[in-house]
C-alpha positions as CSV (number, residue, x, y, z in Angstrom):
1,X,-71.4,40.0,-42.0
2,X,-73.8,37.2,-40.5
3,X,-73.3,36.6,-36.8
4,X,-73.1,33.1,-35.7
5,X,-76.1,32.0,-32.4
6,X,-73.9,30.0,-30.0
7,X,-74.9,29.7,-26.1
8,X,-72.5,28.6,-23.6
9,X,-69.6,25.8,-22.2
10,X,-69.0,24.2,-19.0
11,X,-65.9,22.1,-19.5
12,X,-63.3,21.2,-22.0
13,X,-63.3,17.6,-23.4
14,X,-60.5,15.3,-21.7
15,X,-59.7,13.8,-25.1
16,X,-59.6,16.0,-27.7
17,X,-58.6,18.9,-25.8
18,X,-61.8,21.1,-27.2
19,X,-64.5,23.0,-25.2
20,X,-67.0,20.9,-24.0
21,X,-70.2,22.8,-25.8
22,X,-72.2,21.4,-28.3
23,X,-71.8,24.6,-30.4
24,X,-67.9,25.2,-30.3
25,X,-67.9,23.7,-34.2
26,X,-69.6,27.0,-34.9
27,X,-67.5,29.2,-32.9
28,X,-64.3,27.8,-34.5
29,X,-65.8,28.3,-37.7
30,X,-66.1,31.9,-37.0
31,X,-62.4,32.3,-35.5
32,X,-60.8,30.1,-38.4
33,X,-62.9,32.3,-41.1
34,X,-60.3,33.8,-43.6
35,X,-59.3,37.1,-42.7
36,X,-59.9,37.6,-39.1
37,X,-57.0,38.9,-37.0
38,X,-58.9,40.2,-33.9
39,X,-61.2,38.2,-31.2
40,X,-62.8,40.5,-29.4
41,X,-64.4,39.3,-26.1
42,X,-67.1,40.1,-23.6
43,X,-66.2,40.2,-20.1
44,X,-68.8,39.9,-16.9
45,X,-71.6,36.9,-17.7
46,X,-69.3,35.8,-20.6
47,X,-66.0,34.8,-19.1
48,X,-66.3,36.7,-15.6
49,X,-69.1,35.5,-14.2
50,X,-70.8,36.5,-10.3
51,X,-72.1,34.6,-7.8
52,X,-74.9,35.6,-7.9
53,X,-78.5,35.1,-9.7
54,X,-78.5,38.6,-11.3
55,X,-75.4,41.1,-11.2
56,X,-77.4,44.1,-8.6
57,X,-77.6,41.5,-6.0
58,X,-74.0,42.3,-5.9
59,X,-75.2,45.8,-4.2
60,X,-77.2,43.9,-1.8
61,X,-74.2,41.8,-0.7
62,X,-71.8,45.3,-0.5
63,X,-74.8,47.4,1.7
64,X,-74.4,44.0,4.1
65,X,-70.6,44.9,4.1
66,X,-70.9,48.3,4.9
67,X,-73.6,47.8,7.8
68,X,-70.7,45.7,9.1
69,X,-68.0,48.1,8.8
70,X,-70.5,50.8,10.6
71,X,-70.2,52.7,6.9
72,X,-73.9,53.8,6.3
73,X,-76.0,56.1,8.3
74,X,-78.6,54.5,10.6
75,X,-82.0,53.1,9.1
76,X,-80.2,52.3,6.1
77,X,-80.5,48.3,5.5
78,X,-78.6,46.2,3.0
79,X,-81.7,46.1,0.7
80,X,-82.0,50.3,0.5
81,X,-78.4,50.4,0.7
82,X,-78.8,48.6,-3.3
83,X,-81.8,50.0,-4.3
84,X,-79.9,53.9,-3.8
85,X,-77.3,52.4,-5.7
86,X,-78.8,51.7,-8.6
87,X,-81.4,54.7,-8.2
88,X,-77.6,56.6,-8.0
89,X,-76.4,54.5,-11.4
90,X,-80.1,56.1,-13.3
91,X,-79.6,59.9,-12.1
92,X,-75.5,59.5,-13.5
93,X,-76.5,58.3,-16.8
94,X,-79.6,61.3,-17.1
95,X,-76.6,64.0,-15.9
96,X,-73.9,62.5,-18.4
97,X,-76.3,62.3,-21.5
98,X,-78.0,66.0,-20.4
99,X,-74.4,67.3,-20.2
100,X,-72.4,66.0,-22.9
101,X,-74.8,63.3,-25.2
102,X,-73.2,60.5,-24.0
103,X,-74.8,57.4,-21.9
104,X,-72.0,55.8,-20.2
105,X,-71.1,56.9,-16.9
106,X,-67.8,55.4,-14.3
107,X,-68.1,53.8,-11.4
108,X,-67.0,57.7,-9.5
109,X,-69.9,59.4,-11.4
110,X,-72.4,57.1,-9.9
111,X,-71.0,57.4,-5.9
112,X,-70.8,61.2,-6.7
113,X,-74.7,60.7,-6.7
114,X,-74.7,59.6,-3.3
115,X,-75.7,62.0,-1.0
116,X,-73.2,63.0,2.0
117,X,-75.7,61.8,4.5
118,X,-75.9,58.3,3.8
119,X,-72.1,57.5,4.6
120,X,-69.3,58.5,5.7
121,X,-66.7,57.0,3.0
122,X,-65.8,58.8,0.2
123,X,-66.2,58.7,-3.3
124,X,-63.0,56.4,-3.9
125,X,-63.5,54.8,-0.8
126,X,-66.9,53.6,-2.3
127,X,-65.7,52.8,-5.2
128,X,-62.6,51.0,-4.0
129,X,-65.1,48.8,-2.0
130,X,-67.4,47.5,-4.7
131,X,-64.1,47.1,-6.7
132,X,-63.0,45.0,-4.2
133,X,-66.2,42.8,-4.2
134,X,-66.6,42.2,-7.7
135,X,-62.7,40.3,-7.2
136,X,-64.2,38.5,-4.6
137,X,-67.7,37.7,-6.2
138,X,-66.8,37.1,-9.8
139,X,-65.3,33.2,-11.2
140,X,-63.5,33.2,-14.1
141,X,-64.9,30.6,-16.7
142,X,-61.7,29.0,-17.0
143,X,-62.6,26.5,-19.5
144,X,-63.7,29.3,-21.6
145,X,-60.6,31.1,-21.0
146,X,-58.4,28.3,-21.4
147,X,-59.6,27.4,-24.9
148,X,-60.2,30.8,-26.8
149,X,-56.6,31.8,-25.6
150,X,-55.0,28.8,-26.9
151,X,-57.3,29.4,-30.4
152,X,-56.3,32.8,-30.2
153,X,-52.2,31.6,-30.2
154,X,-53.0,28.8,-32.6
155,X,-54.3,31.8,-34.9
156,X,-52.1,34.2,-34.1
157,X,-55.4,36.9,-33.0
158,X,-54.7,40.1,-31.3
159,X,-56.8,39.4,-28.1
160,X,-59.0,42.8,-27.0
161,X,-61.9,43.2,-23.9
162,X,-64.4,45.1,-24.7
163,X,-67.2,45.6,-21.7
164,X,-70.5,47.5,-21.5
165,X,-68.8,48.0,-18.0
166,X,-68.6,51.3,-15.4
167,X,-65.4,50.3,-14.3
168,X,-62.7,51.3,-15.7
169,X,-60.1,49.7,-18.2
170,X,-57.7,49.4,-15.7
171,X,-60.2,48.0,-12.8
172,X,-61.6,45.0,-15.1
173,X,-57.8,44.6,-16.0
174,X,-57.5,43.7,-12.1
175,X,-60.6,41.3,-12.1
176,X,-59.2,39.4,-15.3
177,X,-55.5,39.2,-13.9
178,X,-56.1,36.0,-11.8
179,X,-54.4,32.3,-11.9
180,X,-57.8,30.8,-14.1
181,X,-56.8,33.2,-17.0
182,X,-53.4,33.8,-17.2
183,X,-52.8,33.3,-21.3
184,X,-55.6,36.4,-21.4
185,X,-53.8,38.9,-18.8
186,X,-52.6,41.9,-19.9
187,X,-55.0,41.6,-22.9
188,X,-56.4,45.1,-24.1
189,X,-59.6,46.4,-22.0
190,X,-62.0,48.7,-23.6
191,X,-64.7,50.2,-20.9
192,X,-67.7,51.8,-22.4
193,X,-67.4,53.8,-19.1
194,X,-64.0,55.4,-19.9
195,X,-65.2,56.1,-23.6
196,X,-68.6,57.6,-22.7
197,X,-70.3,55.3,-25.5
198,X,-71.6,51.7,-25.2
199,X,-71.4,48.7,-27.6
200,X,-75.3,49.2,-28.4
201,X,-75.0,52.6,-29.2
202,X,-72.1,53.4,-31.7
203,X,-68.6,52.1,-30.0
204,X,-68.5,49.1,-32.8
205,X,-68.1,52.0,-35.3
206,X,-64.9,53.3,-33.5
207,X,-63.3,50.1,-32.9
208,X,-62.3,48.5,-36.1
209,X,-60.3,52.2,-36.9
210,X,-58.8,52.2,-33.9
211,X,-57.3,48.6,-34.1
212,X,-56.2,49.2,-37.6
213,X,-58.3,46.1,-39.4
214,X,-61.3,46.2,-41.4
215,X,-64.7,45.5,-39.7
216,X,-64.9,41.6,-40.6
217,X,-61.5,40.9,-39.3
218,X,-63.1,41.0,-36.1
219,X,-64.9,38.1,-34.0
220,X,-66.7,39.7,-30.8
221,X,-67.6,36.4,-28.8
222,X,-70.6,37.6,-26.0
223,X,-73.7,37.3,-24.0
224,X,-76.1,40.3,-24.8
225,X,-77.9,39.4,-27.6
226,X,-78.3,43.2,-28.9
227,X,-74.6,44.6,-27.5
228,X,-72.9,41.3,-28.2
229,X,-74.6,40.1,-31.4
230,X,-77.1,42.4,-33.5
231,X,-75.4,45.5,-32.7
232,X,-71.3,44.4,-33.9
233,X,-73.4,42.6,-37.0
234,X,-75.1,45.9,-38.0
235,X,-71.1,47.2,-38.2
236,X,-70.0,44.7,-39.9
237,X,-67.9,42.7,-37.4
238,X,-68.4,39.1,-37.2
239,X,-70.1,38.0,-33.7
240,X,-71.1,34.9,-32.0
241,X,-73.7,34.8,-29.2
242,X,-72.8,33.3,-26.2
243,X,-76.0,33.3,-24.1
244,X,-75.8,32.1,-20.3
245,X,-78.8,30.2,-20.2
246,X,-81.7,28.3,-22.1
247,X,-84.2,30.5,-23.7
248,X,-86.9,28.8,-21.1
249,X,-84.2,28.8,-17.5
250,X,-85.1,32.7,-16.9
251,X,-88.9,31.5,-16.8
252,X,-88.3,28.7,-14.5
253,X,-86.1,30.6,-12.2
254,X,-88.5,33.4,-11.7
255,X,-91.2,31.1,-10.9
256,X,-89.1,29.1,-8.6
257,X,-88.9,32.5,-6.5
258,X,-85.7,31.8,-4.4
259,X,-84.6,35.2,-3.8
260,X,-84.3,38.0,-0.5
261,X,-86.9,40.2,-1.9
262,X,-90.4,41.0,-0.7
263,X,-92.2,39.1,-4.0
264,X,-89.8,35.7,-2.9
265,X,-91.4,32.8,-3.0
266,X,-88.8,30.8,-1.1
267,X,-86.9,33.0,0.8
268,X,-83.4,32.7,1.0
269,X,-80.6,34.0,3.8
270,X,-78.3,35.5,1.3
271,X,-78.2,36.5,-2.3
272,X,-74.6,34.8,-2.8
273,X,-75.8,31.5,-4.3
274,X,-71.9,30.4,-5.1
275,X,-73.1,30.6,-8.4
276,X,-75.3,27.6,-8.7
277,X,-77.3,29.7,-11.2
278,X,-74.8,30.2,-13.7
279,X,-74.5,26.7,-13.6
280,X,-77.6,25.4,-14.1
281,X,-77.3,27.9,-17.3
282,X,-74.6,26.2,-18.4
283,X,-74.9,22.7,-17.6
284,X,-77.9,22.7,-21.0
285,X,-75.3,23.2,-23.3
286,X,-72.5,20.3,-22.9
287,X,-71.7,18.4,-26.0
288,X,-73.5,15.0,-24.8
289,X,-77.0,17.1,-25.4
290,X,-77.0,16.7,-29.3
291,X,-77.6,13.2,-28.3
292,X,-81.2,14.1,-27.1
293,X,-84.1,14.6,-29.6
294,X,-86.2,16.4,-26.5
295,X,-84.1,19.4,-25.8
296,X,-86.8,20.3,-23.0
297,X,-86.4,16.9,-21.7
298,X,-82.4,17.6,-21.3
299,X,-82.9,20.9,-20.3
300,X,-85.1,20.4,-17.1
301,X,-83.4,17.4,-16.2
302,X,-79.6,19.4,-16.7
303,X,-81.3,22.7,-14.7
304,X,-84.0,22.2,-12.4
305,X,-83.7,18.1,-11.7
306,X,-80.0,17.4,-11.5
307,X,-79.2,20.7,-8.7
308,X,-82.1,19.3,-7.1
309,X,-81.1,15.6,-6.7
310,X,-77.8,16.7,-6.5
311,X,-78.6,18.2,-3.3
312,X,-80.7,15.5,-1.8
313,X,-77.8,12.5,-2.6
314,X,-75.4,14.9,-0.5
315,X,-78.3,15.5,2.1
316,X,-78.3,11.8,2.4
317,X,-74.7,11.4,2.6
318,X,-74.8,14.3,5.2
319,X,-77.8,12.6,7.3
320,X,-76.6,9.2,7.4
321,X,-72.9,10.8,8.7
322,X,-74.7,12.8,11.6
323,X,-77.0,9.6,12.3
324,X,-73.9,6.6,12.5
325,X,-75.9,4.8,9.5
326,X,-73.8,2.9,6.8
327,X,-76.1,1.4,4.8
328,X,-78.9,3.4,2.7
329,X,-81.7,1.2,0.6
330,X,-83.0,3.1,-2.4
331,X,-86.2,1.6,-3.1
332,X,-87.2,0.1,-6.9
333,X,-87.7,1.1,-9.2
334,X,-86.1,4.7,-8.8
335,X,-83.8,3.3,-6.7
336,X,-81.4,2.3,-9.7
337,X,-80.8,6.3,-9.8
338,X,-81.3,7.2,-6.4
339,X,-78.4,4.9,-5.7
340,X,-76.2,6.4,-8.8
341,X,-76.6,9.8,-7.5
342,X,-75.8,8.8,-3.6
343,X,-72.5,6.9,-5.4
344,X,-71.6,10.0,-7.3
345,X,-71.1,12.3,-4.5
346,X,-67.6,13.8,-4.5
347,X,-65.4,11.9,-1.8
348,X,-65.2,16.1,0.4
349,X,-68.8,16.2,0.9
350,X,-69.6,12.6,1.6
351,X,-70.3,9.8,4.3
352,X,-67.1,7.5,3.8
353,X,-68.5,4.6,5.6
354,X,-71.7,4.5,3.3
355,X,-72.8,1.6,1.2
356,X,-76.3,1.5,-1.1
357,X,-78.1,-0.9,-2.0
358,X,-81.0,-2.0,-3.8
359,X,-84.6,-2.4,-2.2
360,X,-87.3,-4.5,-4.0
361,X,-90.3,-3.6,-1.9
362,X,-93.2,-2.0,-1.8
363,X,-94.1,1.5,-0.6
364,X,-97.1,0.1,1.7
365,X,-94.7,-3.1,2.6
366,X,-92.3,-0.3,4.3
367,X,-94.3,2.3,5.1
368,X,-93.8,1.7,8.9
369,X,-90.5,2.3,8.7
370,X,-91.3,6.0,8.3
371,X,-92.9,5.9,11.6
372,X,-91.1,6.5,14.5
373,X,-92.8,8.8,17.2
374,X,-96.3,8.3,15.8
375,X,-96.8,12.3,15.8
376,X,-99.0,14.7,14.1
377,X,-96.2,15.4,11.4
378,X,-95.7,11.6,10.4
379,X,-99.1,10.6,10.4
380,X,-100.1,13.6,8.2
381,X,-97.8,12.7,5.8
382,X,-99.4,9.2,5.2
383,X,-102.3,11.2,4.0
384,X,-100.2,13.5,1.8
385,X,-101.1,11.8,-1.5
386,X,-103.5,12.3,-5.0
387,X,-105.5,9.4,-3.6
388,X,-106.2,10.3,0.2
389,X,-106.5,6.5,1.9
390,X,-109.3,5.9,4.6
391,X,-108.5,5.4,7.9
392,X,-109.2,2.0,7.2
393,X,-106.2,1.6,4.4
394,X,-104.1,3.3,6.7
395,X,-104.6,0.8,9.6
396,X,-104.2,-1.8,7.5
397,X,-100.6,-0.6,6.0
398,X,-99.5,0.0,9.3
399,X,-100.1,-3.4,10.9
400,X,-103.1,-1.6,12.9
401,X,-106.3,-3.9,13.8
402,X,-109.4,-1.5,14.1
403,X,-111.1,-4.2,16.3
404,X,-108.7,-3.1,19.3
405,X,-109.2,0.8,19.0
406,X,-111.6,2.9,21.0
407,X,-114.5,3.1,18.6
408,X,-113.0,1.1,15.8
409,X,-115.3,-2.0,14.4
């Protein structure tokens, strides 16, 4: 059957009570196709989601928790602690594939890896611990959840998980059971770790027996654009790709650097971003983009400009608060959006006795105002520019007569 390419949502619309995405018309089509009785869904980076940029940071984040819980032998920083892990993860696989043909391993296999020496805890005491994490790291996409579970009643679908996952059934069956996705608890969970096989290498085949329905009765709804999407096409189940991010975001973000490791080029103090990176993913794909003939145009200004500015109007909010000021001017011509984005701060994170306004000025008309001590680090900044003044430009924009300085003319 032919798959459907759909990306990803970030809210559902007030009005009309559908997801906010500007490709939900296709993912309806698929669900409302004649014939289909079973929506199978994806789980972590679909409607789980962590937060962090990529899902081994999580190890990074549970080596900092067992340093603090005097759990690892000594020498052994956060940043080993994860790269043993997933070293661990590699040498389970190569045993369960050299022992019995199959590539999926449990979360026990991998710690059974781990050599006595590096910790105390035991197998399910390391396993209960990143269990526990991934409840605390991972945000259920409750818009997501909210609307494919009331589809799914609409349409009277069976409702299955099925993860390319070492947990276990029952362990993602704890991380789904929360508040955000109640309508989808209790739903069936399918672990490629408790099988043995994975959706890229043969589970599609078993599944449509095992639920009792013919291949295209099925609608697998994920993020992996081979276990997701080619591979459930290739048996004949009906899938639609639900990507996390623009194709270009994973470029940007790995130019942009912010990360722990050694190649960072802004480093950061932790790899828990709250999961702004998710986010900006998904903030490319709200319905209001089909409005915009430059996707690119959208794209940047959705992912890299708007957490940017977003941060900077909060800055200023944060700033002015800490400084007693109550009135910001955003200078024209920028200042029309400078002052929109200062307005739009949520009332939690801002300054209450704020009030913009508009400045009509010039940059060289105000430029004293940015100095206040006259040191090396304000004056240097007058010379940040494409055009580098003269010392004589610069006099001059400050109110400085040459005439009066020690070897000035």
């Amino acid at each position: 059957m032919p798959g459907l390419a759909v990306q990803s949502p970030l809210a559902i619309g007030p009005d009309s009570g559908r997801l906010d995405d500007r490709r939900v018309t296709e993912l309806e089509t698929a669900l409302r196709a004649s014939g289909v009785a079973v929506l199978s869904l994806d789980c972590f980076d679909t409607l789980l989601w962590r937060r962090v940029p990529k899902p081994t940071d999580a190890f990074t984040l549970l080596g900092e928790e067992l340093l603090m819980r005097g759990a690892l032998a000594g020498g052994i920083s956060a940043a080993s602690f994860a790269r043993i892990r997933v070293a661990a993860e590699a040498r389970a696989r190569q045993e369960k594939h050299r022992q019995s043909q199959l590539h999926e391993v449990t979360l026990g296999e991998i710690y059974e890896q781990f050599d006595d020496s590096l910790t105390l805890l035991t197998v399910e005491e390391l396993r209960a611990a990143e269990v526990a994490l991934e409840r605390r790291l991972t945000v259920a996409d409750r818009p997501l959840a909210e609307y494919l579970s009331r589809l799914a009643a609409e349409l009277d679908l069976r409702v299955v998980f099925v993860s390319d996952m070492y947990l276990s059934a029952e362990e993602i069956g704890r991380l789904i059971d929360r508040p955000e996705m109640a309508d989808l608890a209790g739903a069936e969970v399918i672990s490629s770790g408790d099988v043995g096989i994975g959706k890229g290498n043969g589970l599609w085949h078993l599944l449509p027996e095992r639920w009792g329905v013919a291949p295209d009765a099925i609608v697998h709804v994920g993020n992996n654009p081979v276990a997701d999407y080619s591979a459930p096409v290739q048996a004949g189940i009906r899938a639609v790709y639900w990507a996390e991010m623009p194709e270009r975001l994973p470029a940007i973000l790995a130019a942009e650097g912010c990360h722990t490791g050694v190649n960072a080029t802004v480093r950061v103090p932790s790899v828990d971003d709250g999961g702004v990176t998710t986010l900006r993913g998904r903030a490319a794909f709200v319905a209001v983009a089909d409005d915009h003939d430059d996707q690119v145009a959208w794209e940047t200004g959705t992912s890299v400009l708007g957490p940017v500015m977003a941060g900077y109007a909060e800055w200023v909010h944060r700033r002015t608060a800490e400084l007693g000021i109550t009135r910001a001017l955003c200078v024209m011509r920028e200042g029309r959006l400078l002052k929109e984005l200062i307005e739009s701060v949520p009332p939690t994170r801002s300054n209450p006795a704020l009030e913009c306004e508009l400045l009509w000025a010039s940059r060289a008309a105000i430029a004293r105002a940015n100095i206040a001590r006259a040191n090396v680090s304000e004056m240097s900044a007058m010379f940040t520019r494409l055009r580098i003044p003269s010392v004589a430009e610069a006099a001059r924009t400050l109110g400085i007569d040459l005439a009066g300085l020690p070897g000035g003319a």
